[in-house]
MARBA-3410 file (N, C-alpha, C, O; in Angstrom, 1 decimal):
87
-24.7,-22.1,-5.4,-23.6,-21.5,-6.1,-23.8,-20.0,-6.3,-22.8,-19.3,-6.2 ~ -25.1,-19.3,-6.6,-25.5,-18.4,-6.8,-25.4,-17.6,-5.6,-25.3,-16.4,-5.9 ~ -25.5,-18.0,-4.3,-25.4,-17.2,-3.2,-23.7,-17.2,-2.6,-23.2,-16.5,-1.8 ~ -23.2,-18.3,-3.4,-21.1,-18.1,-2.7,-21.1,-17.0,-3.7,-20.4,-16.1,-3.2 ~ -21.9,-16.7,-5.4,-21.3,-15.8,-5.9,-21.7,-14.6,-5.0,-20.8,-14.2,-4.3
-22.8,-14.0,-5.0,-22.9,-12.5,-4.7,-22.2,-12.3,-2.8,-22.2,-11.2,-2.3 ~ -21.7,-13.5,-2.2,-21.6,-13.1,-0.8,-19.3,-13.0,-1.3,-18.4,-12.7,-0.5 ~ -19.1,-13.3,-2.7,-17.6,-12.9,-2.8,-17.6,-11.5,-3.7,-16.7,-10.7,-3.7 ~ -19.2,-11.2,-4.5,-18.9,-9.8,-4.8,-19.1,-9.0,-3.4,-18.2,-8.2,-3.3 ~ -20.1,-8.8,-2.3,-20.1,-8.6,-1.7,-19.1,-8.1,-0.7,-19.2,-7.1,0.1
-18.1,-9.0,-0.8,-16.9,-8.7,-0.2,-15.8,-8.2,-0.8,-14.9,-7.6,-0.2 ~ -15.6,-8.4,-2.3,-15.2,-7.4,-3.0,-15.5,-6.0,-3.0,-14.5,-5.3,-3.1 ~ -16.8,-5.5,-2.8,-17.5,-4.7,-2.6,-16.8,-3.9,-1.7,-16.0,-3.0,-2.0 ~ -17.1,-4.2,-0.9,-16.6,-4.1,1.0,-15.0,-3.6,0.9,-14.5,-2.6,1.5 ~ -14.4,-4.3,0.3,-12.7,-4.1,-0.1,-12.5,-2.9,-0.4,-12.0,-1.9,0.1
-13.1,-3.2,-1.6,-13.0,-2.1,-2.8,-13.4,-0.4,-2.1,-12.6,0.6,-2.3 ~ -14.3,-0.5,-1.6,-14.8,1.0,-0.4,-13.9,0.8,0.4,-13.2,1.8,0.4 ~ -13.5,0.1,1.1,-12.3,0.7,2.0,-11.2,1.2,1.7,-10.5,2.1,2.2 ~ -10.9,0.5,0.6,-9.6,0.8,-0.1,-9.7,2.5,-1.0,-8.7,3.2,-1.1 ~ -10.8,2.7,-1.5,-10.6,4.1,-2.2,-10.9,5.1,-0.7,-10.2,6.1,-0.3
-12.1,4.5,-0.2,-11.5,5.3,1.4,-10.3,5.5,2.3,-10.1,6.5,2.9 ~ -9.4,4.4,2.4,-8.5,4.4,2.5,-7.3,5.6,1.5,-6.8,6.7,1.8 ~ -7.4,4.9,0.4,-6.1,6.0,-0.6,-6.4,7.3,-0.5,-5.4,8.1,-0.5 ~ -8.0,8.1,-0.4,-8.0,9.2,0.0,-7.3,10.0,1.1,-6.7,11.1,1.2 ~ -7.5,8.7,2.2,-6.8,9.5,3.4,-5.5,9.5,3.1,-5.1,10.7,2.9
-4.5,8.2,2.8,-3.1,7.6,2.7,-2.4,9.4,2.0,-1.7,10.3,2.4 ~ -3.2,9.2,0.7,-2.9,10.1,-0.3,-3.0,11.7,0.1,-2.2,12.3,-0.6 ~ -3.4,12.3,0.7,-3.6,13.3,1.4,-2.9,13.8,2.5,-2.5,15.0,2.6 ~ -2.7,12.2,3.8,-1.7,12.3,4.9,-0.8,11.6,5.0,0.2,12.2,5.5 ~ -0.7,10.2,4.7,0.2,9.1,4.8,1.5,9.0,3.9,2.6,8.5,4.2
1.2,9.4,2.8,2.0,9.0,1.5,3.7,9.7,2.1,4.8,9.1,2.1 ~ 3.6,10.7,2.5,4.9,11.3,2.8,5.2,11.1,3.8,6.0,11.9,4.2 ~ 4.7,10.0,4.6,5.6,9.4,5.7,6.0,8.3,6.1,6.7,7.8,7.0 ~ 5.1,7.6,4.7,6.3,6.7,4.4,7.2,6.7,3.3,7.9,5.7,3.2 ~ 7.3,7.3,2.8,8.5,7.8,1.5,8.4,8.9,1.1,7.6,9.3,0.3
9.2,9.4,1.7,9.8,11.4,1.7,9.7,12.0,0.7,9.4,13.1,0.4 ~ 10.2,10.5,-0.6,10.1,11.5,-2.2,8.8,11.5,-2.9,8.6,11.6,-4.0 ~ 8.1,11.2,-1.9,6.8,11.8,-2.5,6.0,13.0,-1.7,4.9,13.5,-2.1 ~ 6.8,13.4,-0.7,6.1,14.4,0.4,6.3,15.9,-0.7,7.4,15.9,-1.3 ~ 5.3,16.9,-1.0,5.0,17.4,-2.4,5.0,17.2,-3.7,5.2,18.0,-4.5
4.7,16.0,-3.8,4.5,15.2,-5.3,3.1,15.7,-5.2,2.5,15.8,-4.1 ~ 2.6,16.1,-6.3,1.6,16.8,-7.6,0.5,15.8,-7.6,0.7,14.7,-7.1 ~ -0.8,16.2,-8.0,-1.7,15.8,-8.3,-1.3,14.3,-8.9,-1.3,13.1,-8.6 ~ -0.9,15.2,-10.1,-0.5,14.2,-11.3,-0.1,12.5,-10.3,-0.7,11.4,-10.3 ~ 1.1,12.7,-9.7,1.4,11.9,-9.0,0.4,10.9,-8.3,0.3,9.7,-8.4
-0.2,11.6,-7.5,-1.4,10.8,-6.7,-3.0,10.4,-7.6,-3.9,9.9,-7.0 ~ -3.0,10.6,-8.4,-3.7,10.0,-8.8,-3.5,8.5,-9.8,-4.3,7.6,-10.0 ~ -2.1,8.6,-10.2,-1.4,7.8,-10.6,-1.3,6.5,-10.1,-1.2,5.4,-10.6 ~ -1.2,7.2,-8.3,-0.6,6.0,-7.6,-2.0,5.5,-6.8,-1.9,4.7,-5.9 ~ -2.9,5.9,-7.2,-4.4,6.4,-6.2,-4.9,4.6,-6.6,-4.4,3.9,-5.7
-5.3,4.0,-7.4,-5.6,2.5,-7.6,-4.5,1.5,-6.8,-4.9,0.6,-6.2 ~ -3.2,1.9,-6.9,-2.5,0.7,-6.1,-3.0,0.7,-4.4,-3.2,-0.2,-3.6 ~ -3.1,2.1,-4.4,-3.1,2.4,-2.6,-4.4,2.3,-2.4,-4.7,2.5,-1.2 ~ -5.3,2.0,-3.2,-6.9,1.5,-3.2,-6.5,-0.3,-3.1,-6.9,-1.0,-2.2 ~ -6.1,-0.6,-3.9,-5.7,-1.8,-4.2,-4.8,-2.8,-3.1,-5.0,-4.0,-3.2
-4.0,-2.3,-2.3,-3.1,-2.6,-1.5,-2.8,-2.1,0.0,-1.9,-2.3,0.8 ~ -4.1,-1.4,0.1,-4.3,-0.9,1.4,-4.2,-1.7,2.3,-4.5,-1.0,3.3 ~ -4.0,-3.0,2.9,-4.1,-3.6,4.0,-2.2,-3.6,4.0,-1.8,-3.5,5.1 ~ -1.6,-3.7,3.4,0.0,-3.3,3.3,0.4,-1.6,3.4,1.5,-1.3,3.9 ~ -0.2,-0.9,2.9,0.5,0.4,3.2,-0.6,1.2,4.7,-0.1,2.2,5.2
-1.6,0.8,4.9,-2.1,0.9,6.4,-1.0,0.1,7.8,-1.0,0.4,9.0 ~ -0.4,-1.0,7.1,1.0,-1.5,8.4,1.7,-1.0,8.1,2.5,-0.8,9.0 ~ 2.2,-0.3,6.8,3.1,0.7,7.0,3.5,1.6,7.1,4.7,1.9,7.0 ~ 2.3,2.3,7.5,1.7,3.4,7.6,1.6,3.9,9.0,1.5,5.1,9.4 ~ 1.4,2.7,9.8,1.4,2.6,11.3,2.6,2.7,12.0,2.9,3.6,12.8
3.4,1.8,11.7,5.1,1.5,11.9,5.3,2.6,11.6,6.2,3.2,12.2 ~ 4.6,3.2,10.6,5.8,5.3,10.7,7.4,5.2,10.1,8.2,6.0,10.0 ~ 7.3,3.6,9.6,8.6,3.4,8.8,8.8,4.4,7.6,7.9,4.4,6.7 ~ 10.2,5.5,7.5,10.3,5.9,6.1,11.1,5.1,5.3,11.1,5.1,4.1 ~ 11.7,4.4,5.9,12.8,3.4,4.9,11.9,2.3,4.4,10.8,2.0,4.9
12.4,1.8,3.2,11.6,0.9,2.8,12.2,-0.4,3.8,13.2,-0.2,4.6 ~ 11.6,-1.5,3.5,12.5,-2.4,4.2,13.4,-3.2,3.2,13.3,-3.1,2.0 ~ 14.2,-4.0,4.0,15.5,-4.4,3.0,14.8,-5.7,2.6,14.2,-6.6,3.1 ~ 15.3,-5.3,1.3,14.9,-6.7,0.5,16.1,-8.3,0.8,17.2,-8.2,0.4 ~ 15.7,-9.4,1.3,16.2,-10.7,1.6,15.8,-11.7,0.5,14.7,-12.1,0.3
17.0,-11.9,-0.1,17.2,-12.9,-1.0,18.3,-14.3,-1.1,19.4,-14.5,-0.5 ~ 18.0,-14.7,-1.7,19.1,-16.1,-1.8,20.7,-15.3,-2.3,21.8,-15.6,-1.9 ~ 20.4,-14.3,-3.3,21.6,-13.6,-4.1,22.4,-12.9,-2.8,23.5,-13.3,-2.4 ~ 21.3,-11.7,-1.9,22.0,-11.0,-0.8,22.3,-11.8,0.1,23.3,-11.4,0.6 ~ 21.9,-12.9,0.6,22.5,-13.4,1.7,23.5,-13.9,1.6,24.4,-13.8,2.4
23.6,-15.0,0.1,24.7,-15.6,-0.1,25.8,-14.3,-0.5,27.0,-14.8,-0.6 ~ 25.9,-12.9,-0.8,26.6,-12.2,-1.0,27.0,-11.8,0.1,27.8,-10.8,-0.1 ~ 26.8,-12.2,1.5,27.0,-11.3,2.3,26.7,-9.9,3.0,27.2,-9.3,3.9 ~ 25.4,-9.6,2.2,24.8,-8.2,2.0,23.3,-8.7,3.0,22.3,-8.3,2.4 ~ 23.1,-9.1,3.9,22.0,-9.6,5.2,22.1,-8.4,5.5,23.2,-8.2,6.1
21.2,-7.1,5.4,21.0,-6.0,6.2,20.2,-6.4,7.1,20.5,-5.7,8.0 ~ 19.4,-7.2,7.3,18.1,-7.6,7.8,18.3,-8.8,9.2,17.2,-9.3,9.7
END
């Protein structure tokens, strides 16, 4: 039991460094290409957002790739049955 624990902090570990390695770069180059209203957003801003984009890096690294600026359209039971299927 002692060795599943330290081989999932371990990989926690592992995450966790890529991800604040990660948000440095995102935050520096990436952030305003995929959403424009943040392209000159302030310190203040990026440090704010600096834990999620540590946190969530294996999603904003694919979206980051794609070079998508739009977000994508959200698909629901409400929008489809409304007629509103952008997607």
């Amino acid at each position: 039991m002692e060795t599943a624990v330290q081989i999932l902090l371990a990989a926690a570990a592992v995450y966790g460094a890529a991800g604040a390695v990660f948000a440095l770069a995102f935050l520096s180059l990436g952030v305003g290409k995929i959403d424009p209203g943040a392209k000159g957003a302030g310190l203040g801003f990026r440090l704010v957002v600096a834990p999620a984009a540590a946190a969530l890096w294996p999603l904003l690294l694919k979206r980051w790739k794609q070079g998508s600026a739009e977000a994508p359209a959200e698909r629901n039971a409400h929008r489809m049955a409304a007629g509103g299927d952008a997607g």
